[in-house]
mmCIF file of the N, C-alpha and C atoms, coordinates in Angstrom:
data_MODEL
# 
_entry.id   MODEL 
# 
loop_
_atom_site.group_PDB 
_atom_site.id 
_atom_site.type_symbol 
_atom_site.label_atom_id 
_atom_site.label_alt_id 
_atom_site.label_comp_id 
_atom_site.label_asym_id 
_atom_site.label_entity_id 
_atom_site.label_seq_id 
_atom_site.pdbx_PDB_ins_code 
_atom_site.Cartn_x 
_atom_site.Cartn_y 
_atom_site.Cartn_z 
_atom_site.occupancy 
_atom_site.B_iso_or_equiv 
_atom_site.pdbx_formal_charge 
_atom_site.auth_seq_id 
_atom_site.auth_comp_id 
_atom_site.auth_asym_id 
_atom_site.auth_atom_id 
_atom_site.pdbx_PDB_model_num 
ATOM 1   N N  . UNK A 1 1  ? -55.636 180.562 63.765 1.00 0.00 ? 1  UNK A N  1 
ATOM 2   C CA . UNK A 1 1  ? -56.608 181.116 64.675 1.00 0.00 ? 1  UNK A CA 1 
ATOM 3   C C  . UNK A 1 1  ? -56.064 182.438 65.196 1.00 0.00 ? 1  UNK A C  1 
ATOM 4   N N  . UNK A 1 2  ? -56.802 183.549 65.175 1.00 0.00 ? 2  UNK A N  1 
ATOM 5   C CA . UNK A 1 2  ? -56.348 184.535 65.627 1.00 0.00 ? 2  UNK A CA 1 
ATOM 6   C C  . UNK A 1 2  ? -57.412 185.342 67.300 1.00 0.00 ? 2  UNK A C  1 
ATOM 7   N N  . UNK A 1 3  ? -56.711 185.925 67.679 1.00 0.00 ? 3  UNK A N  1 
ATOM 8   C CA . UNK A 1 3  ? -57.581 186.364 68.720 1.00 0.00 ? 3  UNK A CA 1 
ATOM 9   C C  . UNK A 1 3  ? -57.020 188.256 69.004 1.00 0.00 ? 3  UNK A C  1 
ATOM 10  N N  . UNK A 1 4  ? -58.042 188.542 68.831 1.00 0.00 ? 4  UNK A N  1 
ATOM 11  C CA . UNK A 1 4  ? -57.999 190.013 69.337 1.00 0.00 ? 4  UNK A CA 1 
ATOM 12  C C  . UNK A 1 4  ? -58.607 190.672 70.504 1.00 0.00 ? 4  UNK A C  1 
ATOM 13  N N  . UNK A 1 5  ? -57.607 191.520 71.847 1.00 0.00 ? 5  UNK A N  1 
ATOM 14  C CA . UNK A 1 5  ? -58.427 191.806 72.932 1.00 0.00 ? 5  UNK A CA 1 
ATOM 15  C C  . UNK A 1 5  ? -57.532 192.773 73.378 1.00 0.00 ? 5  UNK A C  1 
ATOM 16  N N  . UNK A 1 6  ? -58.808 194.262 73.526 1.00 0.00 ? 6  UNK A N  1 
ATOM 17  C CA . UNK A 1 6  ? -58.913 195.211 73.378 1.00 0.00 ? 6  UNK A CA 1 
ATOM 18  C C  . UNK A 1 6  ? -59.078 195.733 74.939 1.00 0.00 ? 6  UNK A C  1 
ATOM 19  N N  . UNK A 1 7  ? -58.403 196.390 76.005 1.00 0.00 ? 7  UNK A N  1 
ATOM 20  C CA . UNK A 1 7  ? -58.302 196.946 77.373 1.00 0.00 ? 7  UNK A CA 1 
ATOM 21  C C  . UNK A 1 7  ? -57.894 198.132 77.059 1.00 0.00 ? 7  UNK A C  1 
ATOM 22  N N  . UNK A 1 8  ? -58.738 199.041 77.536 1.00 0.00 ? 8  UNK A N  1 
ATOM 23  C CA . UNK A 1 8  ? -58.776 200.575 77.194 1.00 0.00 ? 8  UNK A CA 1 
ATOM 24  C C  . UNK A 1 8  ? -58.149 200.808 76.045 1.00 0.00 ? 8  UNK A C  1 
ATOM 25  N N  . UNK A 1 9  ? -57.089 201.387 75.933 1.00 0.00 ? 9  UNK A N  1 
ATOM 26  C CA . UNK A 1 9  ? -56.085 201.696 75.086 1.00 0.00 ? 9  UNK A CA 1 
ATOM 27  C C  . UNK A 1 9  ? -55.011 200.608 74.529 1.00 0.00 ? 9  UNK A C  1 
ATOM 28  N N  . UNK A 1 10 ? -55.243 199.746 75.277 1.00 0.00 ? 10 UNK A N  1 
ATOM 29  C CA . UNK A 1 10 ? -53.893 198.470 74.883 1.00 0.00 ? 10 UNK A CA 1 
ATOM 30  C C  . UNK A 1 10 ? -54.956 197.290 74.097 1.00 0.00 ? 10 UNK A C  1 
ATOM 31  N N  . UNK A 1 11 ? -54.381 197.473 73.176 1.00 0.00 ? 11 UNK A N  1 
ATOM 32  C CA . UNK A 1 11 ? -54.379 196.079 71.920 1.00 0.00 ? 11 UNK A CA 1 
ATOM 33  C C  . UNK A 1 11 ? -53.764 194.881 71.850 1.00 0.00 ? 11 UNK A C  1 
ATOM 34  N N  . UNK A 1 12 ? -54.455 194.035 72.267 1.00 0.00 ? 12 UNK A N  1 
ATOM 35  C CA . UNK A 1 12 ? -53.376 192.547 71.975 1.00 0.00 ? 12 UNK A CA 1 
ATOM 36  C C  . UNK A 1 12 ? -53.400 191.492 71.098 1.00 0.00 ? 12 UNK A C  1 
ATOM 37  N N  . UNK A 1 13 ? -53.022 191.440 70.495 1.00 0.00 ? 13 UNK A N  1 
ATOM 38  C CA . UNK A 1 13 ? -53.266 190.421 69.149 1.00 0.00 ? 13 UNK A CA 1 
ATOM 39  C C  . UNK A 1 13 ? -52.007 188.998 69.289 1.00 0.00 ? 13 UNK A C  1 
ATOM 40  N N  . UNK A 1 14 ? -53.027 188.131 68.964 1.00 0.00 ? 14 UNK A N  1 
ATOM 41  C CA . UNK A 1 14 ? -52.280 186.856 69.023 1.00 0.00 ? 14 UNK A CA 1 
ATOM 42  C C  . UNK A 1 14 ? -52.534 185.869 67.805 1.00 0.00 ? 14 UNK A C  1 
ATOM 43  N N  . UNK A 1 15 ? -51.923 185.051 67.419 1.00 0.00 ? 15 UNK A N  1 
ATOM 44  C CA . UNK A 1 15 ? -51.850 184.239 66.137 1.00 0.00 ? 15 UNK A CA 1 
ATOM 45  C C  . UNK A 1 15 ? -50.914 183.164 66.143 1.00 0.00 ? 15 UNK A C  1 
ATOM 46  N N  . UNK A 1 16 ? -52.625 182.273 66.810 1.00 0.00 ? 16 UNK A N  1 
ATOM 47  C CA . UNK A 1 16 ? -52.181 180.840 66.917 1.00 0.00 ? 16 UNK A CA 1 
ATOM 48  C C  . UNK A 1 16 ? -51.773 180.099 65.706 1.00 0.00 ? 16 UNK A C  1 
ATOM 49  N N  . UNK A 1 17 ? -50.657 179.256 65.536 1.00 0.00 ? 17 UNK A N  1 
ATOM 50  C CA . UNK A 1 17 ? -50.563 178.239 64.270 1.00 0.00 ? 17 UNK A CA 1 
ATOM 51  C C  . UNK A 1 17 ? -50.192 176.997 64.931 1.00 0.00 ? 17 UNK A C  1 
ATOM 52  N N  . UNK A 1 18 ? -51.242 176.022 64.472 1.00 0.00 ? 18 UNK A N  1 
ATOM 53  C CA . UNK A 1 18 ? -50.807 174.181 64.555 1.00 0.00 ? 18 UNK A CA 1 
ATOM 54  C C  . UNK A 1 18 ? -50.217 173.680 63.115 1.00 0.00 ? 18 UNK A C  1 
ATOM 55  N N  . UNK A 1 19 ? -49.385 172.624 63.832 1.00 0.00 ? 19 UNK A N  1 
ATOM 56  C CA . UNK A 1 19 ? -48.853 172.088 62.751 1.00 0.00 ? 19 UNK A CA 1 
ATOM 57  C C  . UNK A 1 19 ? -50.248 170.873 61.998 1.00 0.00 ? 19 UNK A C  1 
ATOM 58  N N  . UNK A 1 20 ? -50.701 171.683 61.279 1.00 0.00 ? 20 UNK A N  1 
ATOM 59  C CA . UNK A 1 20 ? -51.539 170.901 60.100 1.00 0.00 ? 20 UNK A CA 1 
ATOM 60  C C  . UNK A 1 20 ? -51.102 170.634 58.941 1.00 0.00 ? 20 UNK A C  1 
ATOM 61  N N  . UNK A 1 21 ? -50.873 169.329 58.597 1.00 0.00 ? 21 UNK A N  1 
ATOM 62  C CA . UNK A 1 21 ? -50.488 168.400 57.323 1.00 0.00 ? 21 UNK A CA 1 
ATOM 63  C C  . UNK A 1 21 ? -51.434 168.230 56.648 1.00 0.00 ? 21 UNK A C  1 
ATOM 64  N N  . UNK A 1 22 ? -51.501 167.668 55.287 1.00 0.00 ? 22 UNK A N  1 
ATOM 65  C CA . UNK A 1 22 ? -52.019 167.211 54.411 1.00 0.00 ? 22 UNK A CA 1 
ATOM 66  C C  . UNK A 1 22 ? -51.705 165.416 54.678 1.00 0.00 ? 22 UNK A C  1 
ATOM 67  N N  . UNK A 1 23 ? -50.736 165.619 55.084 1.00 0.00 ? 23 UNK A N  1 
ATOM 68  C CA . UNK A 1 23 ? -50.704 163.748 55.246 1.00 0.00 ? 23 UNK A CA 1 
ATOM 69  C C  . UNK A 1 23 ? -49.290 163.208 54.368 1.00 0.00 ? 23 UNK A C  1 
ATOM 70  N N  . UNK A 1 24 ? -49.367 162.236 53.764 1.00 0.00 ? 24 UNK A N  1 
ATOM 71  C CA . UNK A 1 24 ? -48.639 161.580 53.058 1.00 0.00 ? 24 UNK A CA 1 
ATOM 72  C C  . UNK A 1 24 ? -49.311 160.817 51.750 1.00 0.00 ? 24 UNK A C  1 
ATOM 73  N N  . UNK A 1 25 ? -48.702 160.629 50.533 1.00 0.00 ? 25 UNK A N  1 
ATOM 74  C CA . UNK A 1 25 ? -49.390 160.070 49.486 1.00 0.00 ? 25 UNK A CA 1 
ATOM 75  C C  . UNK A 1 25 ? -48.258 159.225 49.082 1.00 0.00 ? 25 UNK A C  1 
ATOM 76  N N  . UNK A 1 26 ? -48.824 158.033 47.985 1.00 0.00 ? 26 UNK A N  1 
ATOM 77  C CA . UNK A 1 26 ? -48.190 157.328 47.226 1.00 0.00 ? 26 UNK A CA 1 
ATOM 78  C C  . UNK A 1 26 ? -48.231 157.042 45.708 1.00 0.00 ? 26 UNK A C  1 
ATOM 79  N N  . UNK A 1 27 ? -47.049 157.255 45.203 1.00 0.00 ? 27 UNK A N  1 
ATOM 80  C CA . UNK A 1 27 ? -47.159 156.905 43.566 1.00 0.00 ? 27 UNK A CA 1 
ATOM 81  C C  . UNK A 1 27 ? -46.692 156.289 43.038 1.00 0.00 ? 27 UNK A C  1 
ATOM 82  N N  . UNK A 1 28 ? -47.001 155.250 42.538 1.00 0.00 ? 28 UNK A N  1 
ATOM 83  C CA . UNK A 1 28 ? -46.592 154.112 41.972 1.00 0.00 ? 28 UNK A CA 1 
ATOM 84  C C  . UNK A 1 28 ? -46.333 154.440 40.465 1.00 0.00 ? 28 UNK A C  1 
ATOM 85  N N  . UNK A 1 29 ? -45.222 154.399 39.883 1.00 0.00 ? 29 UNK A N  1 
ATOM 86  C CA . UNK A 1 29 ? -44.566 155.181 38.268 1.00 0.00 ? 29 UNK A CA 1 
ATOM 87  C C  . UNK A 1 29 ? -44.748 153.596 37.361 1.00 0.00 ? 29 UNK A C  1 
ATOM 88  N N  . UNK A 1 30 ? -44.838 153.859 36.237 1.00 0.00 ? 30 UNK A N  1 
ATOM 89  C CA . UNK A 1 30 ? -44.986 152.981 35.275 1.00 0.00 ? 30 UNK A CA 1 
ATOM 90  C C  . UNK A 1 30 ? -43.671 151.565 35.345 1.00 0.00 ? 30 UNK A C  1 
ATOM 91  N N  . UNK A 1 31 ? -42.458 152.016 35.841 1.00 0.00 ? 31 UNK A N  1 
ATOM 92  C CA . UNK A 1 31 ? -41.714 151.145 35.300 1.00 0.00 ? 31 UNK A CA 1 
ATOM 93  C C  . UNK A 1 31 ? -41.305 150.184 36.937 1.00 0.00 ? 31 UNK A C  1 
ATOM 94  N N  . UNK A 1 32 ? -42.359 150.388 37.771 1.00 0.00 ? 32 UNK A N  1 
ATOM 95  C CA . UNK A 1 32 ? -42.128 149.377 39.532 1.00 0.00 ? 32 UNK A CA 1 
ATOM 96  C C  . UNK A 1 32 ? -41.686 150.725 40.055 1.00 0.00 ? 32 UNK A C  1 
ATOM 97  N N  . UNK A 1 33 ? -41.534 151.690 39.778 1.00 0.00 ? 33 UNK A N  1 
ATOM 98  C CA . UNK A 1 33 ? -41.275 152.490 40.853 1.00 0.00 ? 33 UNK A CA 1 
ATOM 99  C C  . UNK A 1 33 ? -42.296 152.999 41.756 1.00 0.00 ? 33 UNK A C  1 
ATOM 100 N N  . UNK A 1 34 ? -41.839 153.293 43.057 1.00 0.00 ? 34 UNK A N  1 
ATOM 101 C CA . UNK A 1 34 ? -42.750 153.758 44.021 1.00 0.00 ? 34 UNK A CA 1 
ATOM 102 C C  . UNK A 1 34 ? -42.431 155.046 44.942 1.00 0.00 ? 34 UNK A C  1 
ATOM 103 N N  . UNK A 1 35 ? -43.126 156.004 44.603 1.00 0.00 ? 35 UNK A N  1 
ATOM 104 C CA . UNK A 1 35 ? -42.418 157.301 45.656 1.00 0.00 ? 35 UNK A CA 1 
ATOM 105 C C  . UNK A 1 35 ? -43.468 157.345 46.765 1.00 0.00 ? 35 UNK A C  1 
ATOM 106 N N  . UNK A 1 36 ? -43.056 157.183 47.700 1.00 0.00 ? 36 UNK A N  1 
ATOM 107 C CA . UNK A 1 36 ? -43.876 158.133 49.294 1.00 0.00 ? 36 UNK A CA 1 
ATOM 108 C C  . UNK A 1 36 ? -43.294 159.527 49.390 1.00 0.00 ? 36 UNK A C  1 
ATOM 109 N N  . UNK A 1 37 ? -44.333 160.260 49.658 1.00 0.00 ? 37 UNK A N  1 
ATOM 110 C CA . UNK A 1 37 ? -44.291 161.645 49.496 1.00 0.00 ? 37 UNK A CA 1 
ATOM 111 C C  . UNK A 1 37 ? -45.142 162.267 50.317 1.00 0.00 ? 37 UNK A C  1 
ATOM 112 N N  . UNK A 1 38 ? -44.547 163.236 50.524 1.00 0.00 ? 38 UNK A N  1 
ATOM 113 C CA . UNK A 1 38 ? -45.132 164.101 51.687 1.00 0.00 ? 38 UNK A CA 1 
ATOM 114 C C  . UNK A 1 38 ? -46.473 165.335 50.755 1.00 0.00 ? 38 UNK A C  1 
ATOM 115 N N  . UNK A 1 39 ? -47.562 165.613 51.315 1.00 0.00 ? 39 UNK A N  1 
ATOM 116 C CA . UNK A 1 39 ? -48.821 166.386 50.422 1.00 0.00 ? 39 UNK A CA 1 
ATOM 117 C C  . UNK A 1 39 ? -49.082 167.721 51.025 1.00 0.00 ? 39 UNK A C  1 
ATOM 118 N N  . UNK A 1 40 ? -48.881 168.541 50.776 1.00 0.00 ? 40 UNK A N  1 
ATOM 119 C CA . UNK A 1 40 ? -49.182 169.689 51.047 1.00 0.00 ? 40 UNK A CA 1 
ATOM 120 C C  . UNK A 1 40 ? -47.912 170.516 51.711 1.00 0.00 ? 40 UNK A C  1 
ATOM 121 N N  . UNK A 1 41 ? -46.691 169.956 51.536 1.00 0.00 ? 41 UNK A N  1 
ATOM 122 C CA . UNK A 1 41 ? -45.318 169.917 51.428 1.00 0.00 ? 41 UNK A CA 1 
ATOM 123 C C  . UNK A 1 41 ? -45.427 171.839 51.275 1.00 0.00 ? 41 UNK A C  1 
ATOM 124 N N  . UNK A 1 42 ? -43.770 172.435 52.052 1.00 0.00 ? 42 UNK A N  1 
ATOM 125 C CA . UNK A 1 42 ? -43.588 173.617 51.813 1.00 0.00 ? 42 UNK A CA 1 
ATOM 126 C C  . UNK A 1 42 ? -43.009 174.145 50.576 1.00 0.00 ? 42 UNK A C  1 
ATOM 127 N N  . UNK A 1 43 ? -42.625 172.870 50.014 1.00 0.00 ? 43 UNK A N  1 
ATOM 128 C CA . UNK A 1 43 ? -42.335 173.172 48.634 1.00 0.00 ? 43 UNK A CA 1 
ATOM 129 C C  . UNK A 1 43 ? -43.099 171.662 47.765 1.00 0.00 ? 43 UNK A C  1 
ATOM 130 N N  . UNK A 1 44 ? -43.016 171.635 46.406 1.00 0.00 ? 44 UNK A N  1 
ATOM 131 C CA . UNK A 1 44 ? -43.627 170.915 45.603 1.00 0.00 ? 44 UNK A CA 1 
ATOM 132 C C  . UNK A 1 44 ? -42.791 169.574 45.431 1.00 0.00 ? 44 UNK A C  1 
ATOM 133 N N  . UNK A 1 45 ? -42.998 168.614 45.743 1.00 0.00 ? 45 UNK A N  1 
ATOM 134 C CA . UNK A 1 45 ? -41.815 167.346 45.286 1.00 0.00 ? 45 UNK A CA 1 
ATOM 135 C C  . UNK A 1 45 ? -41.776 166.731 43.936 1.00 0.00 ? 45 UNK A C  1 
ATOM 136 N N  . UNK A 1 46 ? -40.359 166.261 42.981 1.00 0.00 ? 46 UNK A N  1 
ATOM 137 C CA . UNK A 1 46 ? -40.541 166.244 42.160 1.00 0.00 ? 46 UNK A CA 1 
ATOM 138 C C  . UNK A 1 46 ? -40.665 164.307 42.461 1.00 0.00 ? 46 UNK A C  1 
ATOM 139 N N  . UNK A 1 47 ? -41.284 163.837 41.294 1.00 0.00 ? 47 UNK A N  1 
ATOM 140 C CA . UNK A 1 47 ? -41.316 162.419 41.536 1.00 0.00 ? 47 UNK A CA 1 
ATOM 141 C C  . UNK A 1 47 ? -39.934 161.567 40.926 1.00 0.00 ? 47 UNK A C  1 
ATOM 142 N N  . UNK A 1 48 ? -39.031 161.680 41.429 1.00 0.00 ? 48 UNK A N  1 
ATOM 143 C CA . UNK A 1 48 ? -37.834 161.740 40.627 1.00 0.00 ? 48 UNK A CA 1 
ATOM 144 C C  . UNK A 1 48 ? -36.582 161.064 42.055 1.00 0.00 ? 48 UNK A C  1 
ATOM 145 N N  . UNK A 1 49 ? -35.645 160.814 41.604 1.00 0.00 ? 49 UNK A N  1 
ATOM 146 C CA . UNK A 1 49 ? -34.078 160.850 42.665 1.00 0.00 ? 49 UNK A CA 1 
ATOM 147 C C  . UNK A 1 49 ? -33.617 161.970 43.029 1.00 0.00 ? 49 UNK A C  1 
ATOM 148 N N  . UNK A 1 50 ? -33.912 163.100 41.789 1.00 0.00 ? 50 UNK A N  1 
ATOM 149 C CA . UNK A 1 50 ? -33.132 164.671 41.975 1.00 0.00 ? 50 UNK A CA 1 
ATOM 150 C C  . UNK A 1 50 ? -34.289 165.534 42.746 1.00 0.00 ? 50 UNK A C  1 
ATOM 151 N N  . UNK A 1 51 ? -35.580 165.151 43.739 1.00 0.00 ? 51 UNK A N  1 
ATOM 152 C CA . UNK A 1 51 ? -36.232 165.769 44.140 1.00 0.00 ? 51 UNK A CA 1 
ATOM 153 C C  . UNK A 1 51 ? -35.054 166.584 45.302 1.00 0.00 ? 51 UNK A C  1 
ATOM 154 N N  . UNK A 1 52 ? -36.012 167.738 45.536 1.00 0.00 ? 52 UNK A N  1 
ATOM 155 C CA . UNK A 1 52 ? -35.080 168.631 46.921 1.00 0.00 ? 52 UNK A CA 1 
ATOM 156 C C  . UNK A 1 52 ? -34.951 168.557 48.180 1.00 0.00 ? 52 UNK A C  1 
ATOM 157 N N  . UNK A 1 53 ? -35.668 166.912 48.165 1.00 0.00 ? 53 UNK A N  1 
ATOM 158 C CA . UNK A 1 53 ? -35.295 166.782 49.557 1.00 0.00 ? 53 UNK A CA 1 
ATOM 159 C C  . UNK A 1 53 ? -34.894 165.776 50.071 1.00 0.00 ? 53 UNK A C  1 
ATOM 160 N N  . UNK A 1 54 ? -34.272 165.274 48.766 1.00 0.00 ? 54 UNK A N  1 
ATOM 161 C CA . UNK A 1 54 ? -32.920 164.428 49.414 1.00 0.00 ? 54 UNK A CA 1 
ATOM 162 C C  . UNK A 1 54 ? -33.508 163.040 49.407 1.00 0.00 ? 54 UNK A C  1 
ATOM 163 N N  . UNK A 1 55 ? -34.778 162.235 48.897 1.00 0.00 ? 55 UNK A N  1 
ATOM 164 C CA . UNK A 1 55 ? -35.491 161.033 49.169 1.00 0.00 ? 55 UNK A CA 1 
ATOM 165 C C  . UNK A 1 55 ? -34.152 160.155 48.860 1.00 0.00 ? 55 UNK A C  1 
ATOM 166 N N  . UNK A 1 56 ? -34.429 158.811 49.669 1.00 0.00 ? 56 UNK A N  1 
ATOM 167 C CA . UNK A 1 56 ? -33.411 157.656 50.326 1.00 0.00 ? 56 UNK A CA 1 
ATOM 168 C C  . UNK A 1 56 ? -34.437 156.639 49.463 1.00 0.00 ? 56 UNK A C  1 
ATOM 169 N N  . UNK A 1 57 ? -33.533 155.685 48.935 1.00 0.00 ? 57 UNK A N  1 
ATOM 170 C CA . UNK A 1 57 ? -33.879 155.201 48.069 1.00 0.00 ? 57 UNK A CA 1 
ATOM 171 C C  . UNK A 1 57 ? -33.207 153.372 48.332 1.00 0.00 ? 57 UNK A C  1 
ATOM 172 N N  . UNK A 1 58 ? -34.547 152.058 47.818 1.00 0.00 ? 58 UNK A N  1 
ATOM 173 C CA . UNK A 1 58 ? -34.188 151.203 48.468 1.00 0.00 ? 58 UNK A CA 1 
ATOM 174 C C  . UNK A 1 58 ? -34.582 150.242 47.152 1.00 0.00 ? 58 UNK A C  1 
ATOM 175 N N  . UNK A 1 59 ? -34.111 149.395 46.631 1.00 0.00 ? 59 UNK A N  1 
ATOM 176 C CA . UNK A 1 59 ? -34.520 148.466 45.853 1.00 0.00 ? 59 UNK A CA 1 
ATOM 177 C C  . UNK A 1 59 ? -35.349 146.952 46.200 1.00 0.00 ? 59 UNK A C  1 
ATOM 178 N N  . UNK A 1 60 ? -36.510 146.741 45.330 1.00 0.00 ? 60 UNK A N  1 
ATOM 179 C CA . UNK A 1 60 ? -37.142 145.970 45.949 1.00 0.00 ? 60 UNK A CA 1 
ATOM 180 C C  . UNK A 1 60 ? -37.879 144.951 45.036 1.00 0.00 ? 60 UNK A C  1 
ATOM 181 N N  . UNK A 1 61 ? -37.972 143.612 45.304 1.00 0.00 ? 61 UNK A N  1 
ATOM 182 C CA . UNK A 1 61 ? -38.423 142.657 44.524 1.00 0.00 ? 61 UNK A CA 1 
ATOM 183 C C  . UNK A 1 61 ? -37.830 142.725 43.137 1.00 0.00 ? 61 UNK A C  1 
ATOM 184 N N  . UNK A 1 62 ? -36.572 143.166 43.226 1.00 0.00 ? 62 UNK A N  1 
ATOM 185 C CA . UNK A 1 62 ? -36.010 143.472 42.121 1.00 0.00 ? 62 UNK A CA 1 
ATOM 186 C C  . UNK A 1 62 ? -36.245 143.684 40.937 1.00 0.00 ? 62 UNK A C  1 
ATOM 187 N N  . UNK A 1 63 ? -37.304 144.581 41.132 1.00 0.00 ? 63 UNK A N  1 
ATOM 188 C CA . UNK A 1 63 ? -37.789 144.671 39.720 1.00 0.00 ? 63 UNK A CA 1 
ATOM 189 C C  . UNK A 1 63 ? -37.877 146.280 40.028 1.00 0.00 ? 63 UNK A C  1 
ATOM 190 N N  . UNK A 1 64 ? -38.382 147.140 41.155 1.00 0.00 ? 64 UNK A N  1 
ATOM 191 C CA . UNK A 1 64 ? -38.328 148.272 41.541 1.00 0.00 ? 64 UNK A CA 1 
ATOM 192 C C  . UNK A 1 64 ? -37.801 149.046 42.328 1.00 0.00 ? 64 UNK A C  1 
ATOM 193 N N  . UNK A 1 65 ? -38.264 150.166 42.557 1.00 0.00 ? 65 UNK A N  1 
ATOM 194 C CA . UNK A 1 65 ? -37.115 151.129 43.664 1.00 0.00 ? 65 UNK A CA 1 
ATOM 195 C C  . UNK A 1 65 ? -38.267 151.688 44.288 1.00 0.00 ? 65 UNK A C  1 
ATOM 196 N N  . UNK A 1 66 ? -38.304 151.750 45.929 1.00 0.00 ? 66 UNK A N  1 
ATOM 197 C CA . UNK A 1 66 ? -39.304 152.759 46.443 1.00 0.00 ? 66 UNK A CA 1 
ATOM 198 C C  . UNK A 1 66 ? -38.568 154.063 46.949 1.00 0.00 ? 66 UNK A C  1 
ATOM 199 N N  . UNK A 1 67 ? -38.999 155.002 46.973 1.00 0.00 ? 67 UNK A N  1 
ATOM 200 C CA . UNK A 1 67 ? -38.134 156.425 47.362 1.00 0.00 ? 67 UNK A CA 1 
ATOM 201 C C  . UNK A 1 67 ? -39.098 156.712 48.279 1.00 0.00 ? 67 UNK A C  1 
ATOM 202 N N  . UNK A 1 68 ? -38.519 157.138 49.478 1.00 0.00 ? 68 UNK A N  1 
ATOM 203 C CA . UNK A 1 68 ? -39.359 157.992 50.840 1.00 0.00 ? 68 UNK A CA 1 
ATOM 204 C C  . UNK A 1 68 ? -38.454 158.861 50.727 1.00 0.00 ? 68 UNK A C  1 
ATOM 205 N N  . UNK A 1 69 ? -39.483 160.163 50.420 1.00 0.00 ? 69 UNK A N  1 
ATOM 206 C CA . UNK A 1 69 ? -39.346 161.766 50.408 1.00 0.00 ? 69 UNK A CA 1 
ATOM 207 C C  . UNK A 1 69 ? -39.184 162.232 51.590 1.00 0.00 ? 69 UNK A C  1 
ATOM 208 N N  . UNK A 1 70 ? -38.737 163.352 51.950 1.00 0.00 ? 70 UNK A N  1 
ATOM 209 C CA . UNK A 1 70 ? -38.491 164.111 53.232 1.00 0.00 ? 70 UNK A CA 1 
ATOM 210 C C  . UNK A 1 70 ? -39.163 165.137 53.138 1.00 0.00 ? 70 UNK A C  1 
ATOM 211 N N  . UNK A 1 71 ? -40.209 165.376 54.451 1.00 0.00 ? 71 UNK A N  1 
ATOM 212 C CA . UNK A 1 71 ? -41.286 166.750 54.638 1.00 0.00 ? 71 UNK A CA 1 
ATOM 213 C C  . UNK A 1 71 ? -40.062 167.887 54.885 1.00 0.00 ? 71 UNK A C  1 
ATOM 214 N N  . UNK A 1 72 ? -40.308 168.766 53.876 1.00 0.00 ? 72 UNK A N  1 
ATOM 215 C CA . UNK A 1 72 ? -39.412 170.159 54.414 1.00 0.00 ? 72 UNK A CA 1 
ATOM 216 C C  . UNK A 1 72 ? -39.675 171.063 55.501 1.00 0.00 ? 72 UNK A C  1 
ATOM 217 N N  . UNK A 1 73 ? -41.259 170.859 55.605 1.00 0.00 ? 73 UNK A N  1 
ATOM 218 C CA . UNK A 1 73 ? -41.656 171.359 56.543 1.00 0.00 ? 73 UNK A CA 1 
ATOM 219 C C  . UNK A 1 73 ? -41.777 170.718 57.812 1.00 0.00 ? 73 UNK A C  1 
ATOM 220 N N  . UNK A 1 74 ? -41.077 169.797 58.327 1.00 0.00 ? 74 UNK A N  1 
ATOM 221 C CA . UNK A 1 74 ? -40.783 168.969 59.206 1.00 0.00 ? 74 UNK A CA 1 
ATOM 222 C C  . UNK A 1 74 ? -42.101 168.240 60.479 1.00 0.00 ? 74 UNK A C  1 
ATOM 223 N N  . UNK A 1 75 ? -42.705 167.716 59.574 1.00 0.00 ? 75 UNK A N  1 
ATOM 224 C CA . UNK A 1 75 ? -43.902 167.253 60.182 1.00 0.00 ? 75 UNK A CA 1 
ATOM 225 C C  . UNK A 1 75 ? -43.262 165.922 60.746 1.00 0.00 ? 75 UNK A C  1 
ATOM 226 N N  . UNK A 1 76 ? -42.492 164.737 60.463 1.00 0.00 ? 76 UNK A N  1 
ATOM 227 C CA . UNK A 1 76 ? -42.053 163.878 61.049 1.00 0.00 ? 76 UNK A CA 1 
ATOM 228 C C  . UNK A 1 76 ? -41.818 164.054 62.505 1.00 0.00 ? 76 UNK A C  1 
ATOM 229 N N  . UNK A 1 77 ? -41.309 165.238 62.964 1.00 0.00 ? 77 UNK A N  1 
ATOM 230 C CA . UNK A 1 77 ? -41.360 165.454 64.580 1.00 0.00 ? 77 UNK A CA 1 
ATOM 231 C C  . UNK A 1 77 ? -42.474 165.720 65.322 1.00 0.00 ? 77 UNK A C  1 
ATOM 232 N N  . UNK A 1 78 ? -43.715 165.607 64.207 1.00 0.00 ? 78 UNK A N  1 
ATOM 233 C CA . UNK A 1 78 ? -44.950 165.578 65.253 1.00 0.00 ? 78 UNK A CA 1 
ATOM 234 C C  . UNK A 1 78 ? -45.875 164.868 64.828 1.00 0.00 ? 78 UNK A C  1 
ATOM 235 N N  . UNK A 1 79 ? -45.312 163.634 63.847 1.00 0.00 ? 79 UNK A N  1 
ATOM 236 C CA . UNK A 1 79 ? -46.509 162.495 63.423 1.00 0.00 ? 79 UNK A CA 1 
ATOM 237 C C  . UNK A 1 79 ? -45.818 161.365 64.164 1.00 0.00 ? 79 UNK A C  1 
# 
């Protein structure tokens, strides 16, 4: 959101930003795997262990692994 306001000669410009997300998604991979992932992310996540942001990783019903991704853009401090 931007706002512009104009007093004689003086210009003031302002440029509001909220933290707006896309949310969170889930993908379930062919072999029981499961990634939670962050959507609209400041960078792209790979669906993988070697993604860039470090996802923590937990084994489950022993047959799969779920991975929770980390928002780079740090939306966790305001969801």
């Amino acid at each position: 959101m931007e706002l512009s306001i104009r007093i004689g000669r003086l210009h003031l410009h302002l440029e509001l930003h909220t933290h707006q997300h896309d949310g969170w998604d889930t993908t379930h991979v062919e072999d029981g795997t499961v990634h939670i992932h962050p959507v609209g992310d400041t960078v792209v996540h790979t669906l993988d262990e070697a993604c860039a942001c470090g996802p923590t990783s937990e084994h489950v019903n022993h047959t799969g692994v779920l991975y929770t991704h980390h928002s780079l853009d740090g939306r966790e401090r305001y969801e």
